[in-house]
mmCIF file of the N, C-alpha and C atoms, coordinates in Angstrom:
data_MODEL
# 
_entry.id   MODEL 
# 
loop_
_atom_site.group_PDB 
_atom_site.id 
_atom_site.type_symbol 
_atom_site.label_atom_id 
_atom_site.label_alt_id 
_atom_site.label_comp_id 
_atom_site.label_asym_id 
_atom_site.label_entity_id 
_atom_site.label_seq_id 
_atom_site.pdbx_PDB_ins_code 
_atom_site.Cartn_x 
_atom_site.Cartn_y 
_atom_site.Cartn_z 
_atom_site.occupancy 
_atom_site.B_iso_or_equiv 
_atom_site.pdbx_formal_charge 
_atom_site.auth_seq_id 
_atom_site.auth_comp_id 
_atom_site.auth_asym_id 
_atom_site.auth_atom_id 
_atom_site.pdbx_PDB_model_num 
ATOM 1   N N  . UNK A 1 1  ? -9.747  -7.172 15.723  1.00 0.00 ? 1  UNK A N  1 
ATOM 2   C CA . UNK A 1 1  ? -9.201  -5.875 15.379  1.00 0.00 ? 1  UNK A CA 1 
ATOM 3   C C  . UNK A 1 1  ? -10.307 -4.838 15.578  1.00 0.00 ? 1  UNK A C  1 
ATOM 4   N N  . UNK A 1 2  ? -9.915  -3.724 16.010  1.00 0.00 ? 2  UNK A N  1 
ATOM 5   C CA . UNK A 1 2  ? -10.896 -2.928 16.184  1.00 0.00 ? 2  UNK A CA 1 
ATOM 6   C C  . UNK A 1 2  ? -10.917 -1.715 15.286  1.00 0.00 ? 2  UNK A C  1 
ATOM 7   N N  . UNK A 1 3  ? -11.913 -1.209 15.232  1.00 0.00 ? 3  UNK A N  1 
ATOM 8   C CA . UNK A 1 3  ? -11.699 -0.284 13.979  1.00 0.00 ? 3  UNK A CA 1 
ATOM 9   C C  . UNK A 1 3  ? -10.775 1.149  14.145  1.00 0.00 ? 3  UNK A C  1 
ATOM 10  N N  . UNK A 1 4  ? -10.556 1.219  15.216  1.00 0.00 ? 4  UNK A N  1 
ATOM 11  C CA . UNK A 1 4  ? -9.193  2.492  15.675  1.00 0.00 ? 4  UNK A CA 1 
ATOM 12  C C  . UNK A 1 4  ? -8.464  1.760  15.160  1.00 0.00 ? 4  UNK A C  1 
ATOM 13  N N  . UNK A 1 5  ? -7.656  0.851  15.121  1.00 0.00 ? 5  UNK A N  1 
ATOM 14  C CA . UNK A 1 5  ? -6.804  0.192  15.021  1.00 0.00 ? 5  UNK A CA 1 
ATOM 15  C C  . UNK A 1 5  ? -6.536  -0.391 13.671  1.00 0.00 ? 5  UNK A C  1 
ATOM 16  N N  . UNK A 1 6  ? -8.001  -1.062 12.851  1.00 0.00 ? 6  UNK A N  1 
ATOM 17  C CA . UNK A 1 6  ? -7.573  -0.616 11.569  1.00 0.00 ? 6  UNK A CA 1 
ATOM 18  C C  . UNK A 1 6  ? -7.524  0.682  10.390  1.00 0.00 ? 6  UNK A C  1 
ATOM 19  N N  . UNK A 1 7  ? -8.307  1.545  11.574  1.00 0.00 ? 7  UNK A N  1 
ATOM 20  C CA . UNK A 1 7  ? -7.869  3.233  10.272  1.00 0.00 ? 7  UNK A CA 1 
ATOM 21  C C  . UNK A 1 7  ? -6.059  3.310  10.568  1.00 0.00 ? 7  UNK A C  1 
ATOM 22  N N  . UNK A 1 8  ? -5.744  3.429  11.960  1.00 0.00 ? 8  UNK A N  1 
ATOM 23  C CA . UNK A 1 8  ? -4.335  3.283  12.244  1.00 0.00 ? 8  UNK A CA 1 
ATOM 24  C C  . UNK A 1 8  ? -3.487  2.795  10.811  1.00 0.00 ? 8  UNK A C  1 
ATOM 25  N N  . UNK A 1 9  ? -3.732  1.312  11.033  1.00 0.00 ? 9  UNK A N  1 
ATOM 26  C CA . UNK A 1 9  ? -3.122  1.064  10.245  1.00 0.00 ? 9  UNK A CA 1 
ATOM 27  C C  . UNK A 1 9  ? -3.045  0.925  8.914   1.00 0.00 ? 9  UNK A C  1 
ATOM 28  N N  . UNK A 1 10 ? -4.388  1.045  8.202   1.00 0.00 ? 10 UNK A N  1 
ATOM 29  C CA . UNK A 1 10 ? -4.101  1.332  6.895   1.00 0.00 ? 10 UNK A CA 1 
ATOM 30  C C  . UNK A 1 10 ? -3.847  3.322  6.272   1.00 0.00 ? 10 UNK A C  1 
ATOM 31  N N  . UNK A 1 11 ? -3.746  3.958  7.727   1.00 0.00 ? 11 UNK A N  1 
ATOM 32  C CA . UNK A 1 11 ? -3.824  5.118  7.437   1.00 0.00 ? 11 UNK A CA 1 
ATOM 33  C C  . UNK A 1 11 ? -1.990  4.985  6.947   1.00 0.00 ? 11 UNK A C  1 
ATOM 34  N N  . UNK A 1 12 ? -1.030  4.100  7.769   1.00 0.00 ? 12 UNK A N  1 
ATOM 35  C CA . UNK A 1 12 ? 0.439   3.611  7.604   1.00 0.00 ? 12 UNK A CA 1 
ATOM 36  C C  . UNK A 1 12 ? 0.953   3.375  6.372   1.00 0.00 ? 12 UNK A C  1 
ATOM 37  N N  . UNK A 1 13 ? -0.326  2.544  5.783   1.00 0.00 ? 13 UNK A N  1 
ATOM 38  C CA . UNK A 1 13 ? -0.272  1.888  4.180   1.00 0.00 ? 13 UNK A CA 1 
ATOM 39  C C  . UNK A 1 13 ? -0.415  2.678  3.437   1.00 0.00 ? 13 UNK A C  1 
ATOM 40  N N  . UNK A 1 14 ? -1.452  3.748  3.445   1.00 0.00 ? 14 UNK A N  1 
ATOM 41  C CA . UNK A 1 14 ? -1.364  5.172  2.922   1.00 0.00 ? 14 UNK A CA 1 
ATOM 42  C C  . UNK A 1 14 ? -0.308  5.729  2.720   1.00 0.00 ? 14 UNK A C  1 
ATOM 43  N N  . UNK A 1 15 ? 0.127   6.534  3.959   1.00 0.00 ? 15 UNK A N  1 
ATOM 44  C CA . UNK A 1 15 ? 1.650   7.144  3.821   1.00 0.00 ? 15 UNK A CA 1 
ATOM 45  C C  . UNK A 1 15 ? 2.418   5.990  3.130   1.00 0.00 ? 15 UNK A C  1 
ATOM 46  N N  . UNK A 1 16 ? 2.618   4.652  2.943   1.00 0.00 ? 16 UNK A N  1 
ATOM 47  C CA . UNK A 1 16 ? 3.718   4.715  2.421   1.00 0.00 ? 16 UNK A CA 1 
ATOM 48  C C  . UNK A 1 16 ? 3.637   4.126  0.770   1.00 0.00 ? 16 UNK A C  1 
ATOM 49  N N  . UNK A 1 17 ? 2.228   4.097  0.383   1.00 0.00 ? 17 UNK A N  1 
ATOM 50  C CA . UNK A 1 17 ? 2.060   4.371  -0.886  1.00 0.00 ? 17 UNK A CA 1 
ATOM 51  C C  . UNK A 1 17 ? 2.345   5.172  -1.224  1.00 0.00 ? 17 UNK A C  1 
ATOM 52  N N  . UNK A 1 18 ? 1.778   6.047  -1.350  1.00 0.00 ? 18 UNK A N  1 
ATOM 53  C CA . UNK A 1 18 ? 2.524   7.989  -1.076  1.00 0.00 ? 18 UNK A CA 1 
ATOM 54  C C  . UNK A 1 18 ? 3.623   8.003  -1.272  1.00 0.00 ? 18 UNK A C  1 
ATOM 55  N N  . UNK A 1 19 ? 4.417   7.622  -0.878  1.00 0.00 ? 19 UNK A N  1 
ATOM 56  C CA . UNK A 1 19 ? 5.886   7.657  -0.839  1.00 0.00 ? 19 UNK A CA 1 
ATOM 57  C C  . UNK A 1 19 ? 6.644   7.095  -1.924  1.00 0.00 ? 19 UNK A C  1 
ATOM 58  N N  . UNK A 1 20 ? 5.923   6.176  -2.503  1.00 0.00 ? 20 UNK A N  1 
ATOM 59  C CA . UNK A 1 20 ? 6.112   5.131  -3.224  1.00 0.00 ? 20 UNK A CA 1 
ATOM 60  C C  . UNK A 1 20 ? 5.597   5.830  -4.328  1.00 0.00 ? 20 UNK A C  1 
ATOM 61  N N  . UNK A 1 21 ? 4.327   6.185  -4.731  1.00 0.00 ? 21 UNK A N  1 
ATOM 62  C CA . UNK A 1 21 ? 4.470   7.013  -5.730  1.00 0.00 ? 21 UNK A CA 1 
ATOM 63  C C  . UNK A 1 21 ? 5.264   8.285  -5.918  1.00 0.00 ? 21 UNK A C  1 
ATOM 64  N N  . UNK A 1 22 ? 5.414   8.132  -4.785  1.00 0.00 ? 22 UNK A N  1 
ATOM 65  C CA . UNK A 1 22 ? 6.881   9.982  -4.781  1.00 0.00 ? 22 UNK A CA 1 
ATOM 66  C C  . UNK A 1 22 ? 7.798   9.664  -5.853  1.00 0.00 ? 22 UNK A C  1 
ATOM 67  N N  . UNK A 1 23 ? 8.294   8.628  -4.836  1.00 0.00 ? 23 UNK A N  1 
ATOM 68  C CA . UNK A 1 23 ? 9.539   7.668  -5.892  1.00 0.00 ? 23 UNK A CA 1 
ATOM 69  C C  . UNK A 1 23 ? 9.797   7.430  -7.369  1.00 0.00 ? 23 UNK A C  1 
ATOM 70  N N  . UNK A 1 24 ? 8.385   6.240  -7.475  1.00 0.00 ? 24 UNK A N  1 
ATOM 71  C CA . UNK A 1 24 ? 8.174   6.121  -8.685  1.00 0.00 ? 24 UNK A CA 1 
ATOM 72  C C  . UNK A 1 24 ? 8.461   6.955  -9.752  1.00 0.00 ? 24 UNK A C  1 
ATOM 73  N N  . UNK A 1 25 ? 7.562   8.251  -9.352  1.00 0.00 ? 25 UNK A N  1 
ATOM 74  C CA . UNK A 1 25 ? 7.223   9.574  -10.144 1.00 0.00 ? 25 UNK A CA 1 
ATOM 75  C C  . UNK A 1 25 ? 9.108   10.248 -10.788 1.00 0.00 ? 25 UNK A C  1 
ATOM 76  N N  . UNK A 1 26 ? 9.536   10.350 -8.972  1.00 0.00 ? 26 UNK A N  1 
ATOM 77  C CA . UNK A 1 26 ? 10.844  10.861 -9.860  1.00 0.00 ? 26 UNK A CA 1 
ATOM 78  C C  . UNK A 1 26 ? 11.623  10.060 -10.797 1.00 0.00 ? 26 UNK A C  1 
ATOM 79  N N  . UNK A 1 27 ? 11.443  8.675  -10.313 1.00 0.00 ? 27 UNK A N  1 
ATOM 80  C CA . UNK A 1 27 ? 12.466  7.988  -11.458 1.00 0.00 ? 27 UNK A CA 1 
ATOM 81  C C  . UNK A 1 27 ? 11.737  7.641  -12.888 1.00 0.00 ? 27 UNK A C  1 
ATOM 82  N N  . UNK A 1 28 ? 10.497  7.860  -12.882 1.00 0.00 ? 28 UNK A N  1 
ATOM 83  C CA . UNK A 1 28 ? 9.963   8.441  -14.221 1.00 0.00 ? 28 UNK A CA 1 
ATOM 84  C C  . UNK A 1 28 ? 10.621  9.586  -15.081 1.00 0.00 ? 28 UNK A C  1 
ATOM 85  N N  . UNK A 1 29 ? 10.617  10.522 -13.709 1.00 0.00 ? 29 UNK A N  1 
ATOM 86  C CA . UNK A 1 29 ? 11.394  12.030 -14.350 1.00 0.00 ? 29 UNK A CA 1 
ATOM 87  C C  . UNK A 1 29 ? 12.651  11.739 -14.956 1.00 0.00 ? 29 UNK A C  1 
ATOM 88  N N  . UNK A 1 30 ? 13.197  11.115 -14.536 1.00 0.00 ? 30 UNK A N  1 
ATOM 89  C CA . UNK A 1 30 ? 15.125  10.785 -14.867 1.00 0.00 ? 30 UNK A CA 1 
ATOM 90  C C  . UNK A 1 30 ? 15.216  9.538  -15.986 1.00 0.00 ? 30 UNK A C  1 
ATOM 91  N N  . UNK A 1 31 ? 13.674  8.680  -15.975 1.00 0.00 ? 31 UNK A N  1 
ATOM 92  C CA . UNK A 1 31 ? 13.783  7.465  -16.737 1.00 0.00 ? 31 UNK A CA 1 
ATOM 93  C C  . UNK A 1 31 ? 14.757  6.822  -16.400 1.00 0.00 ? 31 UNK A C  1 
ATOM 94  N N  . UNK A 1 32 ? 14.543  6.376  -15.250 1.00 0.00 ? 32 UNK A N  1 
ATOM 95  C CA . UNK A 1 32 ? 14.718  4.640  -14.850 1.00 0.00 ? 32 UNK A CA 1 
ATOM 96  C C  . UNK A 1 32 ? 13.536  4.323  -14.129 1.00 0.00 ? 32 UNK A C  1 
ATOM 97  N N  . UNK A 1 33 ? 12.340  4.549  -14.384 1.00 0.00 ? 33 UNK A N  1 
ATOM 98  C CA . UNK A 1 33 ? 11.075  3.559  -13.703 1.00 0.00 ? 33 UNK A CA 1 
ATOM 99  C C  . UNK A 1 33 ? 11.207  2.565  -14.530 1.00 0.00 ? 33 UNK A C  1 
ATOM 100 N N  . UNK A 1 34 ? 11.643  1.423  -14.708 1.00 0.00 ? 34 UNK A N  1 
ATOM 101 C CA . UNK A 1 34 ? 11.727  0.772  -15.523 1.00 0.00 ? 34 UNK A CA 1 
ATOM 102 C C  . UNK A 1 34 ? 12.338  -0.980 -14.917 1.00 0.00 ? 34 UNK A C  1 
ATOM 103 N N  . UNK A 1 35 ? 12.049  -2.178 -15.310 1.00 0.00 ? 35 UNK A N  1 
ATOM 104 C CA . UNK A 1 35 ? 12.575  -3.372 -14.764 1.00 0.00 ? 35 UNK A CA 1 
ATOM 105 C C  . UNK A 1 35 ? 13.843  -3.377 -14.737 1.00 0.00 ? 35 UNK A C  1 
ATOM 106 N N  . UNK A 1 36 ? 14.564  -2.857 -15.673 1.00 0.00 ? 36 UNK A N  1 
ATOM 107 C CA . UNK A 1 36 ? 15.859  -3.224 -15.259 1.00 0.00 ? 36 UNK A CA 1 
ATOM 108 C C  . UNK A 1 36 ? 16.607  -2.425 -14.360 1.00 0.00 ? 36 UNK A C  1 
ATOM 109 N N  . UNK A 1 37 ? 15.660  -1.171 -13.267 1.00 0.00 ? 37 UNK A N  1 
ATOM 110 C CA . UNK A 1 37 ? 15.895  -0.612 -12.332 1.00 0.00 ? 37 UNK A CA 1 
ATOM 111 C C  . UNK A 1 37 ? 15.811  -1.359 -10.723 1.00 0.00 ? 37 UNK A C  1 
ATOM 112 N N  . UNK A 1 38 ? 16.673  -2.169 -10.244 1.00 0.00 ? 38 UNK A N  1 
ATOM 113 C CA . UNK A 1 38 ? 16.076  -2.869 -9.240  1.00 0.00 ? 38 UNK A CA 1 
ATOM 114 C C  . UNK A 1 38 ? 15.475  -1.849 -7.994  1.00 0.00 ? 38 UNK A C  1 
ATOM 115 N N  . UNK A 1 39 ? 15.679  -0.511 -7.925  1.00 0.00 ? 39 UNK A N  1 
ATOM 116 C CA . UNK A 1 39 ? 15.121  -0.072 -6.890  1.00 0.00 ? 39 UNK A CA 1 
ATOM 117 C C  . UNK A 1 39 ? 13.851  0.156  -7.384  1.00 0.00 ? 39 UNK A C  1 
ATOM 118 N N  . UNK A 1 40 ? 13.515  0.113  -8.562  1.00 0.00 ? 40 UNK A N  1 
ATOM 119 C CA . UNK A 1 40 ? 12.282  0.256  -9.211  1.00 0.00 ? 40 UNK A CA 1 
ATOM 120 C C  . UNK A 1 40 ? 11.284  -0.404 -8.886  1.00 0.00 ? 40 UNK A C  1 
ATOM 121 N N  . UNK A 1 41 ? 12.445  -2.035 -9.127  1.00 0.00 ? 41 UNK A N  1 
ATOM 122 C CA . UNK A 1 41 ? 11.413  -3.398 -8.891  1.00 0.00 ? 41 UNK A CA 1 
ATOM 123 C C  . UNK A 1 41 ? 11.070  -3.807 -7.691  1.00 0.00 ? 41 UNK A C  1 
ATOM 124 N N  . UNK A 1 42 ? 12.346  -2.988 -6.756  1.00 0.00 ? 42 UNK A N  1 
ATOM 125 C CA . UNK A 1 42 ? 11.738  -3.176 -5.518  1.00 0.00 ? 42 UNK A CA 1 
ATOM 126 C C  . UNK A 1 42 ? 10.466  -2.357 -4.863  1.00 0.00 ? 42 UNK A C  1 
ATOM 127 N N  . UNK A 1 43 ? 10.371  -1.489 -5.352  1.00 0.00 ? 43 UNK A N  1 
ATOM 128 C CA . UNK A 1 43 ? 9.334   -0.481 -4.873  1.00 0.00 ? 43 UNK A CA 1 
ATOM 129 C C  . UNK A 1 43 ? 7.990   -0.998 -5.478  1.00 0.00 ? 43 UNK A C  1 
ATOM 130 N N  . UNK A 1 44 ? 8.298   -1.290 -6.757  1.00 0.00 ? 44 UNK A N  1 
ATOM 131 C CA . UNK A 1 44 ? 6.487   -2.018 -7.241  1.00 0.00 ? 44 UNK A CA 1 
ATOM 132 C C  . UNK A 1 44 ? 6.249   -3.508 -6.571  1.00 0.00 ? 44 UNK A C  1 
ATOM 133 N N  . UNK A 1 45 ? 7.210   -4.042 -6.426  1.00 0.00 ? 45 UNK A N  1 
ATOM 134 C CA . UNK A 1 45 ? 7.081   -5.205 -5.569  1.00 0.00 ? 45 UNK A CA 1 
ATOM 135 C C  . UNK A 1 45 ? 6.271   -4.802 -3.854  1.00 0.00 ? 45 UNK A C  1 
ATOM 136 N N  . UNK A 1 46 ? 6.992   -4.182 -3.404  1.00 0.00 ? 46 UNK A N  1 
ATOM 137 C CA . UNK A 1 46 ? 6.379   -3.726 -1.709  1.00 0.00 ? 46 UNK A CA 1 
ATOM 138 C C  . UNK A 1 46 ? 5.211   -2.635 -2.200  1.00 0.00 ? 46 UNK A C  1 
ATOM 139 N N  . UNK A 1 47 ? 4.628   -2.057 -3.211  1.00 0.00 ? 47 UNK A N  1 
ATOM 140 C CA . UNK A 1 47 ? 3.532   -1.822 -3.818  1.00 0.00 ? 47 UNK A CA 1 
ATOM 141 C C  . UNK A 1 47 ? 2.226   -2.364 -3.638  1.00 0.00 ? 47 UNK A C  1 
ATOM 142 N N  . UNK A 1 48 ? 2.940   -3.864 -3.998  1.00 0.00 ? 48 UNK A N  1 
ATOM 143 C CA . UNK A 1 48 ? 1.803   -4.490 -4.314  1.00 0.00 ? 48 UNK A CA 1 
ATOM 144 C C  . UNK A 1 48 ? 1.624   -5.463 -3.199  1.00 0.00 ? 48 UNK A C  1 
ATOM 145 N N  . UNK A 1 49 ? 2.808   -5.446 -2.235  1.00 0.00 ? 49 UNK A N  1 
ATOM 146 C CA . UNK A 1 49 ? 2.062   -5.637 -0.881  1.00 0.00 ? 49 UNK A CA 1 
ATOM 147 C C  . UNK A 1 49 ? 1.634   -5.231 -0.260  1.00 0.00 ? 49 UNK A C  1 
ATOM 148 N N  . UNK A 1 50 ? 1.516   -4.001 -0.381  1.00 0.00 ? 50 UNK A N  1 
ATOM 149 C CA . UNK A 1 50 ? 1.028   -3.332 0.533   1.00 0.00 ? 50 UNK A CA 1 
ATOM 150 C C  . UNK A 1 50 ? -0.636  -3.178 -0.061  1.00 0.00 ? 50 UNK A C  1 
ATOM 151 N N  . UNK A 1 51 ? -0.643  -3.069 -0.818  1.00 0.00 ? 51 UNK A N  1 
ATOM 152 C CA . UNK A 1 51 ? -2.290  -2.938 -2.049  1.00 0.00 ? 51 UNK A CA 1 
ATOM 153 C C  . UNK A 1 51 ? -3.008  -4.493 -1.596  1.00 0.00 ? 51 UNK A C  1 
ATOM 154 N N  . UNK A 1 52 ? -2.012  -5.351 -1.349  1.00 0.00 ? 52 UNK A N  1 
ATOM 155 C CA . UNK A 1 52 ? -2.821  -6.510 -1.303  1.00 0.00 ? 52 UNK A CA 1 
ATOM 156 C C  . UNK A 1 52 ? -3.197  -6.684 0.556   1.00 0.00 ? 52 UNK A C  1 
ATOM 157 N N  . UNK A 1 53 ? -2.416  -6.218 1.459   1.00 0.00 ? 53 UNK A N  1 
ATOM 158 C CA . UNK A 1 53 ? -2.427  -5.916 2.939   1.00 0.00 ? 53 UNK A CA 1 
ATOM 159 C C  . UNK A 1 53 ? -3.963  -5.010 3.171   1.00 0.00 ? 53 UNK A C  1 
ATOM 160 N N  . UNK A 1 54 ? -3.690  -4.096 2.284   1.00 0.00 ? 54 UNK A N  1 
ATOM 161 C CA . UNK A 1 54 ? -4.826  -2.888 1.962   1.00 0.00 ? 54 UNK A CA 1 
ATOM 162 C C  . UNK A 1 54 ? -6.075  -4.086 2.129   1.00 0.00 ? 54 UNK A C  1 
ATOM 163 N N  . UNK A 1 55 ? -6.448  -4.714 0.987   1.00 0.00 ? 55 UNK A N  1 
ATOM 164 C CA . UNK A 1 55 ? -7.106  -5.071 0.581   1.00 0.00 ? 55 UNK A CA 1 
ATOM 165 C C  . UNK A 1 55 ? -8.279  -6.097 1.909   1.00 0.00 ? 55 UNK A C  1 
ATOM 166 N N  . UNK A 1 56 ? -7.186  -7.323 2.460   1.00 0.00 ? 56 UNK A N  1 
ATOM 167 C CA . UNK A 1 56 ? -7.331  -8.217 3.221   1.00 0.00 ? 56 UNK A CA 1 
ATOM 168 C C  . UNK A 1 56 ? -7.557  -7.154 4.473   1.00 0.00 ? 56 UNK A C  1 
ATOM 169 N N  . UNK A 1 57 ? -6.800  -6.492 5.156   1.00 0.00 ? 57 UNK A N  1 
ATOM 170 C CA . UNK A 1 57 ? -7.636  -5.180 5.916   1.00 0.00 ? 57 UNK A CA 1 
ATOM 171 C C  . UNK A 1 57 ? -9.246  -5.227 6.087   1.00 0.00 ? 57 UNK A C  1 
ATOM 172 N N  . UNK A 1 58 ? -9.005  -4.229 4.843   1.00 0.00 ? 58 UNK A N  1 
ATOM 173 C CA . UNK A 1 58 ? -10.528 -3.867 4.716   1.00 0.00 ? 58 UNK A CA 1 
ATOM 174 C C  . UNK A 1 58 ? -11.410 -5.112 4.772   1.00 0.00 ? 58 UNK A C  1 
ATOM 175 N N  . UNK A 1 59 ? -11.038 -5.995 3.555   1.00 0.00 ? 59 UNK A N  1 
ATOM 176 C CA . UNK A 1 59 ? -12.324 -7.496 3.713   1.00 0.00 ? 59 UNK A CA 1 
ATOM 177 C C  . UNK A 1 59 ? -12.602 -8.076 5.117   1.00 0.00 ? 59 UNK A C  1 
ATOM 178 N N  . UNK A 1 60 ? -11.268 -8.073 6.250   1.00 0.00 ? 60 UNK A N  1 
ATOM 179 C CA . UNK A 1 60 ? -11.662 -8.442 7.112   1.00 0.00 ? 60 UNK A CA 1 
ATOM 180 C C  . UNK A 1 60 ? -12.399 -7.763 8.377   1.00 0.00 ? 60 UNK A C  1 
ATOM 181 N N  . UNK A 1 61 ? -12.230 -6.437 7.850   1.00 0.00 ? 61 UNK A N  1 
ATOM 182 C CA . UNK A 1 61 ? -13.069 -5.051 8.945   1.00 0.00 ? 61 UNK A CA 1 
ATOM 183 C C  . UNK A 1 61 ? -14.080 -5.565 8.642   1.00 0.00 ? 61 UNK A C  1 
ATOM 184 N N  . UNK A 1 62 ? -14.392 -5.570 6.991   1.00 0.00 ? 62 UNK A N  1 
ATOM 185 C CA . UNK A 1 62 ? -15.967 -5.094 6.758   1.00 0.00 ? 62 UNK A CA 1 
ATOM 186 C C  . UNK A 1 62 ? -16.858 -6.766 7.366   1.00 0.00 ? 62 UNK A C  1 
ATOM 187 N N  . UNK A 1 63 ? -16.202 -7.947 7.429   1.00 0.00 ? 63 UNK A N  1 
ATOM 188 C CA . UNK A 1 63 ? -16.790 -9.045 7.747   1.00 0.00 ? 63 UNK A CA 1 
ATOM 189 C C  . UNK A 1 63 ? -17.257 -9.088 9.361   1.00 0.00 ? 63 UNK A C  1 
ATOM 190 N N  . UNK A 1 64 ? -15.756 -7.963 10.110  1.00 0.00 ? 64 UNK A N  1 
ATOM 191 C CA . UNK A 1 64 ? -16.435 -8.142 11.454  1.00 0.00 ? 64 UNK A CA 1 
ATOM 192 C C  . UNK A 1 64 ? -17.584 -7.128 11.772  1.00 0.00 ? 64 UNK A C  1 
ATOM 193 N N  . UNK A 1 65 ? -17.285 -6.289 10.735  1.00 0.00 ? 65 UNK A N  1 
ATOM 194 C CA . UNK A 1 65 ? -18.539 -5.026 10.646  1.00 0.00 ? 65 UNK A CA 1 
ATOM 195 C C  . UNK A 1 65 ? -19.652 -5.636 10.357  1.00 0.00 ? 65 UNK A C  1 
ATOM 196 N N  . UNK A 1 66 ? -19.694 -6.174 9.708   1.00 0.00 ? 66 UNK A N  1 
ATOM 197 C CA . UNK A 1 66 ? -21.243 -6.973 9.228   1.00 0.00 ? 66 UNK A CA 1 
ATOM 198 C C  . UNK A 1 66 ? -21.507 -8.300 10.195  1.00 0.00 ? 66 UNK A C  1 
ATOM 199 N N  . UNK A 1 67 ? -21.084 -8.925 11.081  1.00 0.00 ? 67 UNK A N  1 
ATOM 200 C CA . UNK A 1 67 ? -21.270 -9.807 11.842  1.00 0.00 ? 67 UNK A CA 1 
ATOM 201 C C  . UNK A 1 67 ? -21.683 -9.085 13.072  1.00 0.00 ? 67 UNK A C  1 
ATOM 202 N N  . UNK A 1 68 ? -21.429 -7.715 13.361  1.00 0.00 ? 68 UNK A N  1 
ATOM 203 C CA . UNK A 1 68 ? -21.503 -7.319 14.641  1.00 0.00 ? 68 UNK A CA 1 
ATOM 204 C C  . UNK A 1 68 ? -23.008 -6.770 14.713  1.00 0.00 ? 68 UNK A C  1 
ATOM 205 N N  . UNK A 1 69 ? -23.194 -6.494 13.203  1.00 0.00 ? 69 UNK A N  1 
ATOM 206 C CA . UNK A 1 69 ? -24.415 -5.430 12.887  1.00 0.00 ? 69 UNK A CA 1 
ATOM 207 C C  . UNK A 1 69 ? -25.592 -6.382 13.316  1.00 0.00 ? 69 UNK A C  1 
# 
């Protein structure tokens, strides 16, 4: 992976955290952020894939970053 390619794509994961807290936020406002909201549960669910995508990303940039150095 090259590093254009991973700002690309976690710049993707960005926007759609973003979005996701958009969400969240309003159904806070109205009160249903809550489990027994399934669009709720679906949104913290793809949340936290995406946080964990985030994550494995970066660990694997920074390993080829430091192997190249």
């Amino acid at each position: 992976m090259e590093f254009e390619e991973y700002n690309s794509i976690i710049s993707g994961i960005t926007d759609e955290l973003q979005k996701i807290a958009d969400r969240t936020a309003n159904q806070a406002l109205v009160g249903s952020a809550n489990s027994a909201n399934p669009m709720f549960v679906a949104l913290m669910q793809r949340h936290a894939q995406l946080t964990r995508l985030s994550s494995e990303l970066t660990e694997r940039m920074i390993a080829l970053m430091s192997n190249g150095a």
